[in-house]
C-alpha positions in Angstrom: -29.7 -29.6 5.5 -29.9 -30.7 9.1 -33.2 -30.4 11.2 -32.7 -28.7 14.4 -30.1 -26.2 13.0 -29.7 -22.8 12.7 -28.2 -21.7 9.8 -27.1 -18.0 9.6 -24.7 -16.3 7.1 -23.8 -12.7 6.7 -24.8 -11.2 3.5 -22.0 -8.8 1.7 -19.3 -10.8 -0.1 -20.6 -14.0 1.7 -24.2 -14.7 0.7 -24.6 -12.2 -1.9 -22.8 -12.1 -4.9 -20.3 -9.8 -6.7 -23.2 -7.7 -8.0 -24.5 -7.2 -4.2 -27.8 -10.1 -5.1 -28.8 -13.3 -4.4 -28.2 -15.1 -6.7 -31.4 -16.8 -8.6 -29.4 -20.4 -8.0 -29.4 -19.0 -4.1 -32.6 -17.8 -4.1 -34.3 -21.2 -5.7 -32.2 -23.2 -2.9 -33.1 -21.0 0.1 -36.6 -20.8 -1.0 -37.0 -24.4 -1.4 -35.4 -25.2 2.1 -37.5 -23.2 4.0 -40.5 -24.4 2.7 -39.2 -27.8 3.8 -38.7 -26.7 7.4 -35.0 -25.2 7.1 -34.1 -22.4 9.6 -32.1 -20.1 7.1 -31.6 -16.4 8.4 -28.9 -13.9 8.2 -26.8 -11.6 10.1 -25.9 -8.1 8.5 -24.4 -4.8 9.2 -27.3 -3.9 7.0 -30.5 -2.0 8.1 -34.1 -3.7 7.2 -34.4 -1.2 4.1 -32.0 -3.2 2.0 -31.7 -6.5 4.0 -36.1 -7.0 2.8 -35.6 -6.5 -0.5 -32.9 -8.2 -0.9 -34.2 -11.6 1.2 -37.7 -11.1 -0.3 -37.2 -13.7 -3.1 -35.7 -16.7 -0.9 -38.6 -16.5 1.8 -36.8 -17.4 4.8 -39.0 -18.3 7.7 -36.7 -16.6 10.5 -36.1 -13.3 11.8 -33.1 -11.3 10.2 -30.4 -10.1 12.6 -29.9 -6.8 11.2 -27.6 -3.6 11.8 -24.9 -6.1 13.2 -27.3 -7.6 15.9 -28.7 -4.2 17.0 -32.4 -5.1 16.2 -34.1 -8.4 14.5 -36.1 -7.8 11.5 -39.6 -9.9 11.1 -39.8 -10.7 7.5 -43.8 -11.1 7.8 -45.0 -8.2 10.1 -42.1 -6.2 8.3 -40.8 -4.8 11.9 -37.8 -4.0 14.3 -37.7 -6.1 17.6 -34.9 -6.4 20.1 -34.2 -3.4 19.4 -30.9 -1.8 21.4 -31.1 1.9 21.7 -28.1 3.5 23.5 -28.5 6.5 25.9 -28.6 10.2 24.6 -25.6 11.0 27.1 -23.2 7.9 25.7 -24.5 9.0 21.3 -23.4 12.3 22.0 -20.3 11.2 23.4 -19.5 9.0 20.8 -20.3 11.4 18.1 -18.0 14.2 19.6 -15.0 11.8 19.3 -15.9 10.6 15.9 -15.8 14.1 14.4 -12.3 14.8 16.7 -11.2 12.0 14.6 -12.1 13.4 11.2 -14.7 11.1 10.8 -18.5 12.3 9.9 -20.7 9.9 11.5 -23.9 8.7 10.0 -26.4 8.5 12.8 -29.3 5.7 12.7 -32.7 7.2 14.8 -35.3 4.1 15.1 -38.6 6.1 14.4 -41.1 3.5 14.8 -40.4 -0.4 14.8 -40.4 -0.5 10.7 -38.7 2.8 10.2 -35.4 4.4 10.6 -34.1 7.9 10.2 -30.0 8.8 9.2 -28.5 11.7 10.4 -25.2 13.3 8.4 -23.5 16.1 7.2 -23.9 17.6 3.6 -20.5 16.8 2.7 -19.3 13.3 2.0 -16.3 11.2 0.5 -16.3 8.9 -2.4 -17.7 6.2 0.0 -20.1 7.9 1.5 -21.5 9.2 -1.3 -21.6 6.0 -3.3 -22.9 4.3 0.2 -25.8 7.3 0.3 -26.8 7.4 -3.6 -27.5 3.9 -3.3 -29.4 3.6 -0.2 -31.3 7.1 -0.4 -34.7 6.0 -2.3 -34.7 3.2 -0.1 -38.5 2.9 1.7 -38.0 2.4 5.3 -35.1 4.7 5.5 -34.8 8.1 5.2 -31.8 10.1 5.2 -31.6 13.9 7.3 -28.5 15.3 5.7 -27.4 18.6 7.5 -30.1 18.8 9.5 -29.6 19.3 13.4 -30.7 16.1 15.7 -33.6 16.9 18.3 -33.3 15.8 21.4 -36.0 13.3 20.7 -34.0 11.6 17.8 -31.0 11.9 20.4 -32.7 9.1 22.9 -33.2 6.7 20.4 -30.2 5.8 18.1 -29.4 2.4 17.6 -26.3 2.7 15.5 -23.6 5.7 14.8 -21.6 4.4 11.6 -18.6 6.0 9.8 -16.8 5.4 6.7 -13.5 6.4 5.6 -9.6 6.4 5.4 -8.6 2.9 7.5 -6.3 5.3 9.4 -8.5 7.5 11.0 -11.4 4.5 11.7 -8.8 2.4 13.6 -7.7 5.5 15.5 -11.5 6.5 15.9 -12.0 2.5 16.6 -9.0 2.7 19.2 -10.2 5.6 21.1 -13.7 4.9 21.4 -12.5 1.5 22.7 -10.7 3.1 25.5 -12.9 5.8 26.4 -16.8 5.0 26.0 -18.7 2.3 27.2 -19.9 1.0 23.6 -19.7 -2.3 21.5 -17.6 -1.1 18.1 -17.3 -2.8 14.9 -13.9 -1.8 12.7 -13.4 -3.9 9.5 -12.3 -3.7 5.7 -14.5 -1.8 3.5 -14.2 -5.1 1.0 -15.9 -2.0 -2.1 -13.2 0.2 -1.7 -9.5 -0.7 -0.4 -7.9 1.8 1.8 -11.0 2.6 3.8 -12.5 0.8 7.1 -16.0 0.7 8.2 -17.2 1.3 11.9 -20.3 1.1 13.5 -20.9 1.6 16.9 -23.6 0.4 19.4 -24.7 -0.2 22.5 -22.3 -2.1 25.0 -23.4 -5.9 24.5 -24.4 -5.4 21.2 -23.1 -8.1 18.3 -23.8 -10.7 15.5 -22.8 -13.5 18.1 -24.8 -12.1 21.2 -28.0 -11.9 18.1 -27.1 -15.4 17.0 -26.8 -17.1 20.4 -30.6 -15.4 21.2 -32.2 -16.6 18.4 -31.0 -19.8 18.7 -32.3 -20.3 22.2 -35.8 -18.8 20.9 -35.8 -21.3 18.3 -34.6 -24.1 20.2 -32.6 -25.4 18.1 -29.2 -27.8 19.0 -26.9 -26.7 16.6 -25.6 -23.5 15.0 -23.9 -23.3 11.5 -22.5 -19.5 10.3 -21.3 -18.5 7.2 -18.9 -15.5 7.1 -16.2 -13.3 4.7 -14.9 -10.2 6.7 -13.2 -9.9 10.2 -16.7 -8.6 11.8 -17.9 -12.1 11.5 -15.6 -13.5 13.5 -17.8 -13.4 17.3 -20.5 -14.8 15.7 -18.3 -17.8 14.7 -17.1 -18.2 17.8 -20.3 -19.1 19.0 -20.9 -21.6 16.4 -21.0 -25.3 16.6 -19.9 -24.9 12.9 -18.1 -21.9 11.0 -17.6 -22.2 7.7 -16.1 -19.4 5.5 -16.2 -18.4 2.0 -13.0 -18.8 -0.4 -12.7 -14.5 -0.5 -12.7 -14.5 2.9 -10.1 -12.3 4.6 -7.0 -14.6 5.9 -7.9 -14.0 9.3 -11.5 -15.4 8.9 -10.4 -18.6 7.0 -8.0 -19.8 9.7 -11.0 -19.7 11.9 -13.5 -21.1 10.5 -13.9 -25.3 10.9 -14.4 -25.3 7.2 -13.7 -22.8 4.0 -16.8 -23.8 1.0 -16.6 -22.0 -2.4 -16.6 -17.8 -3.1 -19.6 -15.7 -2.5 -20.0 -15.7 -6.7 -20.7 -20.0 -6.8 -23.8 -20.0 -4.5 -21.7 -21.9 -1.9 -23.2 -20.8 1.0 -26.8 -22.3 -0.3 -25.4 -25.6 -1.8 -23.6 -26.7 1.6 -27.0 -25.8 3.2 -28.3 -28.6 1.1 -25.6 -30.5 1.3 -25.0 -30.7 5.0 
């Protein structure tokens, strides 16, 4: 590991391993590097409730860029900051067109800077439900399924997401693209094929636009990123170094400066220690 660098790697199919964990061999390596000084973080679609459980046994002494730069997460206070909320006018907007799309939008309300709240339907596909059974005991998260928004949860969401047949997210993708002023994420569900993920936020809103704040915070001179899917590719971009995993889609490998291991040989952790 390098001083003055910031090293930042999403988590799903990149950090974590098949089984959705750090590793122990990760964890050991992380752990021990940021006690020595390292600046390890990472950048996630995910929301606090399962990005601090999951980094709570590799101690990292940086804020997490969470919900795909949409917030940071302080691992020690155990709070939201820079936290982009998008108007009530432009999440109604965008929730109209994902239901004309066929897509049932799940509907992230920050409720106080350690707590969200998700708003969705009763009915669900196979991914939505499996993405649901495993997040609903969560703490810091709690799910409002066919309940009505109020207008108070209406001027503070952060993030409308969707899941579900790739055709109908890129069309949903597509027209939100042309139509509303909004930042949207469309990528590989890499859990089940045939189905596309999409989150949407407020217009600015990314892993890179996250990445290149923290870094000026910190002060550091030079930015390493780790990365699998095709939502990782801004924040590499940015990068003074982008290095993805071996499963990485195609796309992500032929941008990335260098390509380490898979996400299932602690790769990500060894070339931390080895750069």
């Amino acid at each position: 590991m390098r001083k003055n660098t910031l090293y930042v790697t999403d988590m799903d199919g990149t950090l974590l391993d098949n089984n959705s964990r750090v590793s122990c061999e990760s964890a050991e390596l992380i752990a021990e590097m940021s006690e020595e000084g390292a600046l390890i973080t990472v950048a996630t679609a995910r929301t606090p409730a399962t990005v601090d459980p999951l980094l709570s046994v590799t101690h990292i002494n940086c804020p997490a860029i969470v919900i795909t730069g949409a917030a940071m997460w302080d691992t020690r206070l155990k709070v939201m900051n820079h936290v982009e909320k998008m108007t009530a006018t432009t999440a109604g907007e965008i929730i109209d067109r994902f239901r004309d799309n066929g897509v049932d939008p799940f509907v992230y309300v920050v409720v106080n800077p350690s707590h969200l709240e998700v708003y969705h339907g009763t009915e669900m596909n196979h991914a939505e439900e499996s993405f649901y059974l495993e997040r609903k005991s969560l703490k810091l998260k709690r799910f409002l399924l066919g309940h009505a928004m109020t207008q108070e949860a209406g001027e503070n969401v952060i993030l409308i997401f969707g899941i579900g047949d790739s055709g109908k997210v890129i069309k949903l993708a597509d027209d939100l693209k042309a139509n509303v002023d909004c930042s949207v994420s469309c990528y590989p569900d890499i859990h089940f094929p045939g189905t596309h993920l999409i989150e949407v936020f407020k217009t600015g809103v990314s892993k890179a636009q996250a990445v290149e704040r923290l870094a000026q915070e910190l002060g550091v001179e030079r930015i390493v990123v780790f990365g699998d899917n095709l939502n990782d590719l801004p924040m590499m971009k940015v990068a003074d170094v982008a290095v993805a995993v071996e499963n990485a889609f195609p796309e992500v490998k032929e941008a990335a400066d260098i390509v380490i291991g898979s996400n299932a040989a602690h790769s990500v952790a060894r070339f931390i220690r080895e750069d």
